[in-house]
NUGU-869824 format. One line per 5 residues: number of its first residue (from 0); their letters; for each residue x, y, z of C-alpha. Coordinates in nm, 4 decimals. Layout:
NUM) a) X:Y:Z ~ ...
//
This chain:
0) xxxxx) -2.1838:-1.6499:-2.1847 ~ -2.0525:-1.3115:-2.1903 ~ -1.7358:-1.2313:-2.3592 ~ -1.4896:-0.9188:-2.3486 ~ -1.3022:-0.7921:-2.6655
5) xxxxx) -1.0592:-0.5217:-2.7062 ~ -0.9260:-0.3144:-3.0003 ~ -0.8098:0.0364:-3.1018 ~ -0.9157:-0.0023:-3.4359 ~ -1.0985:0.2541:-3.5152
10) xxxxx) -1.3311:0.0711:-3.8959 ~ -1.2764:-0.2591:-3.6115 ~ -1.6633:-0.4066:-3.5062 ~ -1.6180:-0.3957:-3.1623 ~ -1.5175:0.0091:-3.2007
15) xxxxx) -1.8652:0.0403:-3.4032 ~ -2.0305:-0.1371:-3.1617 ~ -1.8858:0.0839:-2.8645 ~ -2.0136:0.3829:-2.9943 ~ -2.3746:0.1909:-3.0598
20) xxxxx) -2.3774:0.1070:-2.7394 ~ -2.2876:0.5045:-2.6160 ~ -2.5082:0.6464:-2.8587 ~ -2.8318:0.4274:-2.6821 ~ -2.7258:0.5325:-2.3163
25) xxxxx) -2.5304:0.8753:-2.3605 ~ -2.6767:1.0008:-2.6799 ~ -3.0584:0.9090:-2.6489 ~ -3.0907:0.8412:-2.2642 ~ -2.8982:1.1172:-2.1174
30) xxxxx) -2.9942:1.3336:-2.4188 ~ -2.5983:1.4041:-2.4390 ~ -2.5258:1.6033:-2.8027 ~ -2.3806:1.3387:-3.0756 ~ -2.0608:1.5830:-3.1311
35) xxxxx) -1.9902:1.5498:-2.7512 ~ -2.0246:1.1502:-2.7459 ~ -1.7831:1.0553:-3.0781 ~ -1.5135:1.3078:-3.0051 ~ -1.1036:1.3390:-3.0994
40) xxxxx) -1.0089:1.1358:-2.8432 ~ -1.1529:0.8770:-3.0240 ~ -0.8416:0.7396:-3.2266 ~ -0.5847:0.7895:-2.9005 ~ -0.8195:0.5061:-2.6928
45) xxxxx) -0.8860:0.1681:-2.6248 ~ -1.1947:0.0177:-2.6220 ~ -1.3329:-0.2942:-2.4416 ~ -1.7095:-0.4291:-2.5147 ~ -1.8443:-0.7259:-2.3395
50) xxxxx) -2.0915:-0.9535:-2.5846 ~ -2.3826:-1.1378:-2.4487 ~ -2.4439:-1.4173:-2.6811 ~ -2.2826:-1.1833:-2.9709 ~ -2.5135:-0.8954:-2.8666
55) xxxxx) -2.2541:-0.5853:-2.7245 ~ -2.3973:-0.4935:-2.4361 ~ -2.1428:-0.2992:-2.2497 ~ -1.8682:-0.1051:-2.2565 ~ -1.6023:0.1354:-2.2054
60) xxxxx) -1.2876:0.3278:-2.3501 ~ -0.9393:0.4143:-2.1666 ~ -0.7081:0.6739:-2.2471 ~ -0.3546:0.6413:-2.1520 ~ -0.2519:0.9723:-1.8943
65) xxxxx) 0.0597:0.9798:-1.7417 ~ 0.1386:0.6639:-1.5338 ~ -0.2394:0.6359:-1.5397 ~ -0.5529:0.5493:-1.7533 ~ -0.7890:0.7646:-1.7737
70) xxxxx) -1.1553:0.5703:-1.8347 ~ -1.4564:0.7406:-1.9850 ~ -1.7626:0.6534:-2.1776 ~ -1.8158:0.3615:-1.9564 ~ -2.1928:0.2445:-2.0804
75) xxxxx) -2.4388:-0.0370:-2.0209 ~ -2.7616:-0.1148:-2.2331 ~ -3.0448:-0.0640:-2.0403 ~ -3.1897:-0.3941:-2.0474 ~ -2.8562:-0.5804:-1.9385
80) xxxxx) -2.8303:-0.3290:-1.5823 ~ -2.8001:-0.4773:-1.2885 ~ -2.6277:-0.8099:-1.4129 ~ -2.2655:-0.7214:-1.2479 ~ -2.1646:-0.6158:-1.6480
85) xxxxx) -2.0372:-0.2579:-1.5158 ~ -1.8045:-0.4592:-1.2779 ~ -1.7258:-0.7001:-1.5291 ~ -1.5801:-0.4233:-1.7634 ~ -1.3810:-0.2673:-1.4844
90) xxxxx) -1.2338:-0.5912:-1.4006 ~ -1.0979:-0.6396:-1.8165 ~ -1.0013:-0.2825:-1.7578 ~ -0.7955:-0.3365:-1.4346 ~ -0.6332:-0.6576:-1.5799
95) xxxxx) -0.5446:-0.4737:-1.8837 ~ -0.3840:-0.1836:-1.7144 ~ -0.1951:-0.4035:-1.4414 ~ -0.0225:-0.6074:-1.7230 ~ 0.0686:-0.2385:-1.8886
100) xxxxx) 0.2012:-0.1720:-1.5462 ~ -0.0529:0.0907:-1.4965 ~ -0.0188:0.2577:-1.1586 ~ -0.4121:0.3807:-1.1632 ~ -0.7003:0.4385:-1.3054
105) xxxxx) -0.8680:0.7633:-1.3228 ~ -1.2616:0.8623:-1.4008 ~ -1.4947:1.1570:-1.4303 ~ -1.8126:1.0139:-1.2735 ~ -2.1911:1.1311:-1.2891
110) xxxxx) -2.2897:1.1887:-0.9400 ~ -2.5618:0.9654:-0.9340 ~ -2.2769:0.6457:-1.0174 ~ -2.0109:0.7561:-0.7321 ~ -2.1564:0.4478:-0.5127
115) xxxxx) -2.0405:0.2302:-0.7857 ~ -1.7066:0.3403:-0.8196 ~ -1.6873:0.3244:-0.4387 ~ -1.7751:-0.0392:-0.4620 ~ -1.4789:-0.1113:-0.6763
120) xxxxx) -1.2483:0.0638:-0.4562 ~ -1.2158:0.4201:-0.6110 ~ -1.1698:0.7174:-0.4157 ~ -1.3403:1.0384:-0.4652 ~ -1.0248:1.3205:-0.5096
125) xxxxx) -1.0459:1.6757:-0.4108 ~ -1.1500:1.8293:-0.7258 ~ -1.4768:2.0371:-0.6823 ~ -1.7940:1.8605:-0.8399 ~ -1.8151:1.9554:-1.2534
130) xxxxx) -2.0735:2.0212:-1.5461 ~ -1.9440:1.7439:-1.8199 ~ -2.2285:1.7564:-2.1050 ~ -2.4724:1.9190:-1.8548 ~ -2.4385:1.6558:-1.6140
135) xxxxx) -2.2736:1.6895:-1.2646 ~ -1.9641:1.4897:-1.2390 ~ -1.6917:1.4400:-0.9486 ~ -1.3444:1.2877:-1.0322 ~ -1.2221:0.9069:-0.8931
140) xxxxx) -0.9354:0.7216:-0.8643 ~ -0.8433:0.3900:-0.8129 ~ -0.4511:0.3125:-0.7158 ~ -0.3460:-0.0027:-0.8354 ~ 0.0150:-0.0307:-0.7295
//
């Protein structure tokens, strides 16, 4: 039974286990540097990880902009893809930000995920494709108001 926890506790367990869970998919997957992955916006977010039996397995981190949240470092373990855990983060996240009174969610997105993001109901905006870590990115939104 998977289980979502949130903090922005920094020495918390489920804030170590975030970045455990980036480091495996950004760090040593995507071959993104470690000073990129941990960075200073590190103490200003909120994390959620989901737990498979205890095990983290996925996560993400949001960062308060404007009216908005602004989600990054949104990470699966490779052997838990495919099991609807992406979509189960973004639905802690959406909850979460609707009880904040959130108005949207906003999100840097490799290319290669945009069909994703469309599938939750996020809209590509006009800003130009970008280079985030070396990896092509485009910018989404998702209006929830």
């Amino acid at each position: 039974m998977e289980e979502v926890k949130t903090t922005t506790t920094l020495d918390s367990q489920i804030h170590q286990d975030s970045v455990q869970i980036r480091t495996h998919v950004f760090v040593e997957e995507q071959h993104v540097p470690p000073e990129l992955e941990v960075d200073a916006d590190e103490a200003k977010a909120t994390y959620f990880v989901i737990y498979d039996a205890g095990v983290p397995v996925a996560t993400a981190r949001i960062l308060p902009e404007g009216d908005a949240y602004h989600v990054q470092r949104v990470a699966v373990e490779k052997a838990y893809r495919k099991h609807g855990l992406g979509k189960m983060v973004f639905e802690a996240i959406m909850t979460y930000a609707r009880a904040q009174q959130i108005q949207a969610l906003r999100l840097g997105t490799q290319v290669q995920a945009i069909g994703f993001y469309k599938a939750l109901g996020f809209q590509l905006t006009d800003r130009p494709e970008f280079l985030d870590a070396g990896i092509r990115h485009r910018e989404m939104i998702l209006k929830l108001a």
